[in-house]
Every structure is written in structure tokens, then in C-alpha cells.
Backbone as ProteinMPNN parsed JSONL, in Angstrom:
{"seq_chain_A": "XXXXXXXXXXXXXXXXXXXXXXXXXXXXXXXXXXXXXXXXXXXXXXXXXXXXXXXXXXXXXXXXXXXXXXXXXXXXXXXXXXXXXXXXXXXXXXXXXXXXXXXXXXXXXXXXXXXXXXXXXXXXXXXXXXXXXXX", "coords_chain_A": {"N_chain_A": [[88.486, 130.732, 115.359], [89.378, 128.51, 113.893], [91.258, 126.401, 111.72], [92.589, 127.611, 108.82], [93.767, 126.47, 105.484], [96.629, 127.184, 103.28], [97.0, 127.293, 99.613], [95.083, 125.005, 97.563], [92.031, 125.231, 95.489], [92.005, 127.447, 94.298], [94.77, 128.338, 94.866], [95.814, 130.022, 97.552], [97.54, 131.676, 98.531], [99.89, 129.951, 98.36], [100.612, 126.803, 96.477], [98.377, 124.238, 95.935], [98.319, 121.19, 97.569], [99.637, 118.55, 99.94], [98.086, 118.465, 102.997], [97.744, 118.689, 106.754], [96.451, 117.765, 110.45], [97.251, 118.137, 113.046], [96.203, 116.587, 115.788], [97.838, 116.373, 119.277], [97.922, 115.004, 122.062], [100.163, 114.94, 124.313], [100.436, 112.649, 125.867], [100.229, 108.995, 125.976], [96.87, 107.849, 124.703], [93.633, 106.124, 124.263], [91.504, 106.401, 121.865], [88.926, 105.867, 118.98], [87.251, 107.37, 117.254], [86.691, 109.984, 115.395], [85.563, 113.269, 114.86], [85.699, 115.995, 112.016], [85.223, 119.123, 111.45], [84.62, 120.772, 109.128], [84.56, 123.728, 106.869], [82.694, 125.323, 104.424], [81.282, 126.285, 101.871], [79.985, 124.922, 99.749], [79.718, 121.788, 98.777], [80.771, 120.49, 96.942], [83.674, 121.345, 96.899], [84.634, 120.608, 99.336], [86.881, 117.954, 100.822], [86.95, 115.168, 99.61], [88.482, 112.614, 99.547], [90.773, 111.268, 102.071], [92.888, 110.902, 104.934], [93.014, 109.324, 108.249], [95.184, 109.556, 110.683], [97.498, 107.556, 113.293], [99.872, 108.035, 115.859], [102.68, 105.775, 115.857], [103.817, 105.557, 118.626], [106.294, 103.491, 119.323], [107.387, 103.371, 117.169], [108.404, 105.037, 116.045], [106.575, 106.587, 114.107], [104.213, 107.725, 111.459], [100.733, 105.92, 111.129], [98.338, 104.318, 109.301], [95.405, 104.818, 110.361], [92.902, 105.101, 109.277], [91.474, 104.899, 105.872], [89.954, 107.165, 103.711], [87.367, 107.095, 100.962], [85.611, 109.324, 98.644], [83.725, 110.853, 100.547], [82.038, 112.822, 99.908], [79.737, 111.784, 99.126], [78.561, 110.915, 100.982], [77.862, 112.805, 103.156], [76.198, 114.638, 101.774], [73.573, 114.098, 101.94], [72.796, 115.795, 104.511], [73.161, 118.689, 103.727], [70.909, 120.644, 102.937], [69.625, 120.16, 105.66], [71.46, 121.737, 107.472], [72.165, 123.614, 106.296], [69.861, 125.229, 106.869], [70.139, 125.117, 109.182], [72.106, 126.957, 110.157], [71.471, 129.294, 108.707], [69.429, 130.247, 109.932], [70.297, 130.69, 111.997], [72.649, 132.092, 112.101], [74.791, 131.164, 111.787], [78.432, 129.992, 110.547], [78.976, 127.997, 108.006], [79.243, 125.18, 108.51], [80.528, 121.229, 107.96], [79.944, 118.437, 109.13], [82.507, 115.696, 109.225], [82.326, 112.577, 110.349], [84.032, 109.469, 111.44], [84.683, 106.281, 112.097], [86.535, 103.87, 113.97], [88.389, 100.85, 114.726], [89.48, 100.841, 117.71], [92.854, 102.571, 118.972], [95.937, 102.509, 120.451], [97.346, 106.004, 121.613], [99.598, 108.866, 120.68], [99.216, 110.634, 119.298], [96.981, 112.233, 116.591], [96.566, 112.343, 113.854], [94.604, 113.909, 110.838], [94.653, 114.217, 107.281], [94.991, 115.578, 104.037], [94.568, 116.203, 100.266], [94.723, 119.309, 98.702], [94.537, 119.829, 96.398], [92.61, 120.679, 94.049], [90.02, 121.268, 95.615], [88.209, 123.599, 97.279], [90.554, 125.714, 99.72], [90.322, 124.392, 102.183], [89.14, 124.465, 105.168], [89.16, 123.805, 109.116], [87.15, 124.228, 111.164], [86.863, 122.485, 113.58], [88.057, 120.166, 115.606], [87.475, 116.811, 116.801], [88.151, 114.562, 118.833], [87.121, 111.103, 119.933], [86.731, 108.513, 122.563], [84.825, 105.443, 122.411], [83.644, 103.449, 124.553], [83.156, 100.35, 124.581], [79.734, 98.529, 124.714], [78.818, 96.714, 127.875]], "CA_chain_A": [[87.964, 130.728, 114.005], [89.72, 127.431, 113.284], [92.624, 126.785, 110.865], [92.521, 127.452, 107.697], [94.978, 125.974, 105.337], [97.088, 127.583, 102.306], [96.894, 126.045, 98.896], [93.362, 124.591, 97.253], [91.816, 125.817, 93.963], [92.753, 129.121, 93.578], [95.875, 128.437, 95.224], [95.752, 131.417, 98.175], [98.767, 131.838, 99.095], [100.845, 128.931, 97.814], [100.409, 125.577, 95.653], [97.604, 123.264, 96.408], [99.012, 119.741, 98.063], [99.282, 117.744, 100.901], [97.585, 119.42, 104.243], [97.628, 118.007, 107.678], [96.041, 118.876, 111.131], [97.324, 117.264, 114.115], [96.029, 116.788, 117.829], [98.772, 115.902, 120.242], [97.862, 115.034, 123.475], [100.819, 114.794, 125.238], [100.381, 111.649, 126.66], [98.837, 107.822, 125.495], [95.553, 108.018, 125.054], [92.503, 105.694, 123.38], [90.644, 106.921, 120.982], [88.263, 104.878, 118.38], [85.968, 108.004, 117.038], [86.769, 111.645, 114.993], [84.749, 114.867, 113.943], [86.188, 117.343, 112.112], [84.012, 120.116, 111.493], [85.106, 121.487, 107.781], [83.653, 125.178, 106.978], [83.004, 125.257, 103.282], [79.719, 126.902, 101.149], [79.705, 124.04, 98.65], [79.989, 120.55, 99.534], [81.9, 120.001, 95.77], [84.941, 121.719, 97.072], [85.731, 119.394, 100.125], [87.828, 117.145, 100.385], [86.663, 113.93, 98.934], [89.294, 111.405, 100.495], [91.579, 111.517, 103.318], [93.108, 109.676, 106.172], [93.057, 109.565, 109.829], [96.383, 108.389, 110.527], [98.071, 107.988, 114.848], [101.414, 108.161, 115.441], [103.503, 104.626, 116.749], [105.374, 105.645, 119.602], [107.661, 102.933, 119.434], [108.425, 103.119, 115.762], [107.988, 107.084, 115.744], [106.359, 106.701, 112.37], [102.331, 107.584, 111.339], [100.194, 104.554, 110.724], [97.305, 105.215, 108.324], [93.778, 104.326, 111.3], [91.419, 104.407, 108.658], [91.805, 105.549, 104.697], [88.764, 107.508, 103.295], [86.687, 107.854, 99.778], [83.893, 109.185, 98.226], [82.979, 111.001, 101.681], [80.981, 113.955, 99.596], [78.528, 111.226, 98.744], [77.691, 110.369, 102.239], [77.516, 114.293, 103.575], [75.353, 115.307, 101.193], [72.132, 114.65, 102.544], [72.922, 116.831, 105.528], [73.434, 119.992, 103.693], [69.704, 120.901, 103.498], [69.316, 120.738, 106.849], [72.566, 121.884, 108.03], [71.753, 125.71, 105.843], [68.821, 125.696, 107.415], [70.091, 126.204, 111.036], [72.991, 128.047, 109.942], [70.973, 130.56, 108.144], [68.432, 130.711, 110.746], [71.491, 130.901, 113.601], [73.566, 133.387, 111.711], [76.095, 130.581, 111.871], [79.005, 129.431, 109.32], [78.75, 126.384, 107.315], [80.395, 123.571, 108.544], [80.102, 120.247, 107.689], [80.908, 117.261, 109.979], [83.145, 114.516, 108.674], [82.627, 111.701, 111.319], [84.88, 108.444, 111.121], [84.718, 105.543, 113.513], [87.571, 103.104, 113.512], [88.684, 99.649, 115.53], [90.497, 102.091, 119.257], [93.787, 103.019, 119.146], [96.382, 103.696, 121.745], [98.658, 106.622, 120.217], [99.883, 109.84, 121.959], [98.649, 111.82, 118.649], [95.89, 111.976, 116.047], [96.249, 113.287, 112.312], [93.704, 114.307, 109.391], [95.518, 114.388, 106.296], [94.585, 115.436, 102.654], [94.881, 116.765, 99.592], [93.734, 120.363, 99.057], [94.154, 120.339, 94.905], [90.803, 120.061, 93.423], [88.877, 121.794, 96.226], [88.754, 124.621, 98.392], [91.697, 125.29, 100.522], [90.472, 123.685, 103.52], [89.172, 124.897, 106.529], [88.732, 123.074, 109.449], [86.334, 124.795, 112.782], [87.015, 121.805, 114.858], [88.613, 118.093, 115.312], [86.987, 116.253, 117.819], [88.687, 113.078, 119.492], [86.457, 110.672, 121.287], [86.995, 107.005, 123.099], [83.724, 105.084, 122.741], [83.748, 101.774, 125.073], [81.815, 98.869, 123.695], [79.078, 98.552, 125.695], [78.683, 95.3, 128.548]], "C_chain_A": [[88.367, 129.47, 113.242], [90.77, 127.61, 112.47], [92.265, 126.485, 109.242], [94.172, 127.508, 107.005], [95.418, 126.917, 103.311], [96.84, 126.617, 100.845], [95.076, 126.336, 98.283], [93.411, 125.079, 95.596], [92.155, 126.361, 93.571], [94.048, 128.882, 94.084], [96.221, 129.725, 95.85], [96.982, 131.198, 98.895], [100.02, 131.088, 98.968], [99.942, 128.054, 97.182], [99.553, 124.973, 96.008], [98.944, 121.643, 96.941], [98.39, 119.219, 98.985], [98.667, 118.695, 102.562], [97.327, 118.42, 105.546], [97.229, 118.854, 108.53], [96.154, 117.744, 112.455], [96.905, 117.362, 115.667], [97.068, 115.627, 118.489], [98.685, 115.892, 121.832], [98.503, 115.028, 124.417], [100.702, 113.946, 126.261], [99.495, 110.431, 125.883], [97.553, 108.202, 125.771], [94.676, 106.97, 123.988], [91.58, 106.616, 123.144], [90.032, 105.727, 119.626], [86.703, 105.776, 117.094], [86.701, 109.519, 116.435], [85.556, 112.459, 114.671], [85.432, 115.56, 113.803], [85.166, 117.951, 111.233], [84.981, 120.846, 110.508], [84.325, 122.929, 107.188], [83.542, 125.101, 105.139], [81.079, 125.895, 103.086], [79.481, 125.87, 100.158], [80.56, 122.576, 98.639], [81.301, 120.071, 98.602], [83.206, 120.444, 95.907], [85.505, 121.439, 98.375], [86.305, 118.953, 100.171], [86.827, 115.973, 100.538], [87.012, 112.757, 99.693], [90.371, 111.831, 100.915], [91.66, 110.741, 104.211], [93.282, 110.41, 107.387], [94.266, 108.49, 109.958], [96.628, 108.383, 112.291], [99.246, 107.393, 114.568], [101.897, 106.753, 116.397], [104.591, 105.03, 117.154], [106.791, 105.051, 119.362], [108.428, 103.315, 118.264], [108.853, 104.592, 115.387], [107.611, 107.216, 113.988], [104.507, 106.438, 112.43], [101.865, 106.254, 110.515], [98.855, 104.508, 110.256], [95.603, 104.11, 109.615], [93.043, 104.329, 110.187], [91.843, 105.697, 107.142], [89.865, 106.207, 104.24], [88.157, 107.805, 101.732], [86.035, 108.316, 99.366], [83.136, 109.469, 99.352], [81.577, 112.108, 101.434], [79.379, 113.548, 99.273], [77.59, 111.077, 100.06], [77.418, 111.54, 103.024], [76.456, 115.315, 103.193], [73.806, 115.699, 101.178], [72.302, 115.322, 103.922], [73.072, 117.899, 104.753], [72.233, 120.547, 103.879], [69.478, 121.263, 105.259], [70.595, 121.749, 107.65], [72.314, 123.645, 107.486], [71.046, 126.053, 106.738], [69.168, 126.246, 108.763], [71.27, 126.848, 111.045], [73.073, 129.315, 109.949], [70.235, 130.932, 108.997], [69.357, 131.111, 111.867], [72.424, 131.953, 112.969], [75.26, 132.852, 112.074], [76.622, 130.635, 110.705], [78.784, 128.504, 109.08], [79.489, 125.816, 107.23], [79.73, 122.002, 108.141], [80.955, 118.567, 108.357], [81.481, 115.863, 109.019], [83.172, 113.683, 109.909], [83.8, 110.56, 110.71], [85.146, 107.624, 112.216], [85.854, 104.213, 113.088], [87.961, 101.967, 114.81], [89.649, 100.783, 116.586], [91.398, 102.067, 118.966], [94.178, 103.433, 120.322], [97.578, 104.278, 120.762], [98.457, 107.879, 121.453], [99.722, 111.041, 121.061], [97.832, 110.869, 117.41], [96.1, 112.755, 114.647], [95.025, 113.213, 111.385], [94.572, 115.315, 108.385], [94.696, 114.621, 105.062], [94.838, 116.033, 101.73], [94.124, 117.995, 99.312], [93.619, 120.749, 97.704], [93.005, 119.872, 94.636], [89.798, 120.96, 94.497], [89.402, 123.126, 96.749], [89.859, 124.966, 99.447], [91.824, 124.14, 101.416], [90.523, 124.306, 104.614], [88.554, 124.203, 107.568], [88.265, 123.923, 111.068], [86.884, 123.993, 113.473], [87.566, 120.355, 114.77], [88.765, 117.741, 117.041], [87.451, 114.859, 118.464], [88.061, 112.146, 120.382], [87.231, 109.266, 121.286], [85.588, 106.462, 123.424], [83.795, 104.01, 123.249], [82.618, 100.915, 124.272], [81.428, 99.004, 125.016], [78.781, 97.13, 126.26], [77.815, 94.492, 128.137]], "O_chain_A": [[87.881, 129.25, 112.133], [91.292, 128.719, 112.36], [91.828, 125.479, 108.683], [95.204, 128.047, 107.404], [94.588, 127.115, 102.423], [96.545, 125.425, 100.922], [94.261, 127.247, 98.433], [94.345, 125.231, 94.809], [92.722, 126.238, 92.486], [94.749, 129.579, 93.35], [96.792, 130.579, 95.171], [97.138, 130.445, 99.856], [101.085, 131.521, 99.407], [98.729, 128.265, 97.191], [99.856, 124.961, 97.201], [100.092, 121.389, 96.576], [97.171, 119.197, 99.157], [99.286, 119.713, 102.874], [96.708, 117.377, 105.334], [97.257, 120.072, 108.352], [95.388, 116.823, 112.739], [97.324, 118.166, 116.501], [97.087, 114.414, 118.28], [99.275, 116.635, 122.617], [97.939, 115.087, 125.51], [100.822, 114.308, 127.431], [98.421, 110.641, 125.321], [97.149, 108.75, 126.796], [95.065, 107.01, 122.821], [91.003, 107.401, 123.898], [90.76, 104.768, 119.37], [85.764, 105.269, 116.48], [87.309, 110.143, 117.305], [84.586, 111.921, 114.138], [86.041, 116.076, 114.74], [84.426, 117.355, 110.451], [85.98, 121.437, 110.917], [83.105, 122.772, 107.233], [84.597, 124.738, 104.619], [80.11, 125.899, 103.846], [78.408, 126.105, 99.602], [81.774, 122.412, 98.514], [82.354, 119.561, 98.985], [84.01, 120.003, 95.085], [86.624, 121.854, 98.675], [87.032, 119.301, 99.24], [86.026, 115.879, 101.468], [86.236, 112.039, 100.323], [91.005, 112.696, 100.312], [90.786, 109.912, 104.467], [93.568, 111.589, 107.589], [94.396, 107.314, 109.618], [95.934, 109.248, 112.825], [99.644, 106.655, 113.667], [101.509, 106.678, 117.562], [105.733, 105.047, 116.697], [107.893, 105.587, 119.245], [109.637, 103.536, 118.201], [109.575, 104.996, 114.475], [108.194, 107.747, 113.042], [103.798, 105.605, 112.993], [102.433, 105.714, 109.566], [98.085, 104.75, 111.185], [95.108, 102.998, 109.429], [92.369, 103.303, 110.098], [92.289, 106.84, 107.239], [88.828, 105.608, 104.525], [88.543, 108.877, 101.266], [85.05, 107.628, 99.635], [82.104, 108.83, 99.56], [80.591, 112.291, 102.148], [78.354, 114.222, 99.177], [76.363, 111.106, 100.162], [76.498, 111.282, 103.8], [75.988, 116.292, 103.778], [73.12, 116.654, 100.812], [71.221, 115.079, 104.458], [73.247, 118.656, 105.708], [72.134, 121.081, 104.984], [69.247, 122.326, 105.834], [70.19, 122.516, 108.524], [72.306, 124.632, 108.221], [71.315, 127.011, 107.463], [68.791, 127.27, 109.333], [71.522, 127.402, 112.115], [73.801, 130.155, 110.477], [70.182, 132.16, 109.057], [68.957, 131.975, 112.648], [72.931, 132.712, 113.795], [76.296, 133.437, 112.388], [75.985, 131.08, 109.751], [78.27, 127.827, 109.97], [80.339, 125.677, 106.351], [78.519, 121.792, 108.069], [81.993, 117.95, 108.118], [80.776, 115.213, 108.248], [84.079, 114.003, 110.677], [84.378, 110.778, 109.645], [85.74, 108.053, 113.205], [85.89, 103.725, 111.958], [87.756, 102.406, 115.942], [90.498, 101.492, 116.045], [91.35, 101.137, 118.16], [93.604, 104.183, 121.111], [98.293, 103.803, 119.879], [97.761, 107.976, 122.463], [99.913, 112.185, 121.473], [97.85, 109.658, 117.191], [95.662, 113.903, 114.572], [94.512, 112.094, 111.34], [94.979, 116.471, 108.493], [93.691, 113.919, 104.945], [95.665, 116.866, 102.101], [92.924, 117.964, 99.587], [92.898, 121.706, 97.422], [92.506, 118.796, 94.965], [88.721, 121.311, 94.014], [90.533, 123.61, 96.703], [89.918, 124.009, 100.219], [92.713, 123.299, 101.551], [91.564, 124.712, 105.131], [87.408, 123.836, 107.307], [89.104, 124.127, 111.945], [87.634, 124.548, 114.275], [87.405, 119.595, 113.815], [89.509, 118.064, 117.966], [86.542, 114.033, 118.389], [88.339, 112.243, 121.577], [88.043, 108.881, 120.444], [85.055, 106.822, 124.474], [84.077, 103.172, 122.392], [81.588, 101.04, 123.609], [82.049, 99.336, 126.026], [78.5, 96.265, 125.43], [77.706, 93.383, 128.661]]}, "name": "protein", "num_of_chains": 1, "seq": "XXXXXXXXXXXXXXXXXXXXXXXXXXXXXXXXXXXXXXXXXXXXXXXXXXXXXXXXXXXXXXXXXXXXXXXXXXXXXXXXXXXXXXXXXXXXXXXXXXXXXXXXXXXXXXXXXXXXXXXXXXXXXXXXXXXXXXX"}
């Protein structure tokens, strides 16, 4: 069902704040590409801005991959269609946050944000790819 996080507007269960959601691969790996798949009924209670941060082995300290703003602007023409096969599939309503960034080697992957101002925060899925440049 995915993780949903404490906190947000109403404040369900504790304070709104900072919220993180880490994939740890247990081992180096490149990566250069996210989706996370956010469940929400109303795009205005997303999160807005947020970072994709990976963790530096050597230094053991997170290193911000790519900062985000103003992502509700660029999501928004997908909702239309996105009801549509929801409602027709008797799915939930998620809403993909892509984010493509210069590769990384790291041996984990965070999505970080703040959850005052919106909905708690729920996230279906967080997708990790490695896209090669092509020859």
C-alpha cells in the first residue's frame, strides 16, 4: 500500500516537518533517473519542493543530487488524464514525480521534504533507474 508518512496539514498523528524515504541498495550502484509515485486526491496538497539527495560513502554524509521547485506546476497537466484511468481502473490516485539528474555512484537514494502545508505524504512507489547515454 506504500508508506505513508505522519505529520502534514491536519497533523495525523504528530507535527508536520521534515519527511524522508530512503532506498538502500546495499551495494554501489549508478543511478541518473527517479519516480516516485505520490497518492494524493488534490494536486494542491503535494509537496511542492523537495530533494533527491545520495549518500557519499566516503564522507558518510547526504549530498543534495538535484534540489526541486514549483513541481505542482509541471504535474498539473497530467491530472485530467491520470482520473480518467484511475476512475475507469478502480485505481488510486497517484501522481508521478519524475527527476532526471547528471548519474551518480552512491550505495543509497533519498526523497526528502517538507510535509507542512500539504497533505501528509504518501508515497505508492520510488523507482530508481540508470539510463546510459546512448552511442
Amino acid at each position: 500500500m506504500g508508506l505513508a508518512f505522519t505529520g502534514g496539514l491536519y497533523e495525523y498523528m504528530d507535527t508536520c516537518g521534515w519527511r524522508q524515504a530512503t532506498v538502500d541498495f546495499g551495494r554501489v550502484v549508478d543511478f541518473n533517473r527517479v519516480i516516485i509515485w505520490l497518492n494524493s486526491n488534490d494536486v494542491r496538497l503535494l509537496p511542492d519542493s523537495f530533494m533527491i539527495q545520495h549518500w557519499d560513502d566516503q564522507t558518510m554524509a547526504w549530498i543534495t543530487t538535484k534540489n526541486v521547485d514549483n513541481k505542482r506546476k509541471q504535474v498539473e497537466p497530467l491530472i485530467p488524464a491520470i482520473q480518467k484511468i484511475c476512475i475507469r481502473k478502480n485505481l488510486a490516485f497517484v501522481i508521478p514525480y519524475e527527476e532526471t539528474f547528471p548519474g551518480v555512484r552512491s550505495s543509497k537514494v533519498r526523497f526528502i521534504f517538507n510535509n507542512c502545508g500539504i497533505d501528509h505524504g504518501w508515497i505508492n512507489e520510488f523507482e530508481v533507474y540508470y539510463d546510459k547515454a546512448p552511442r
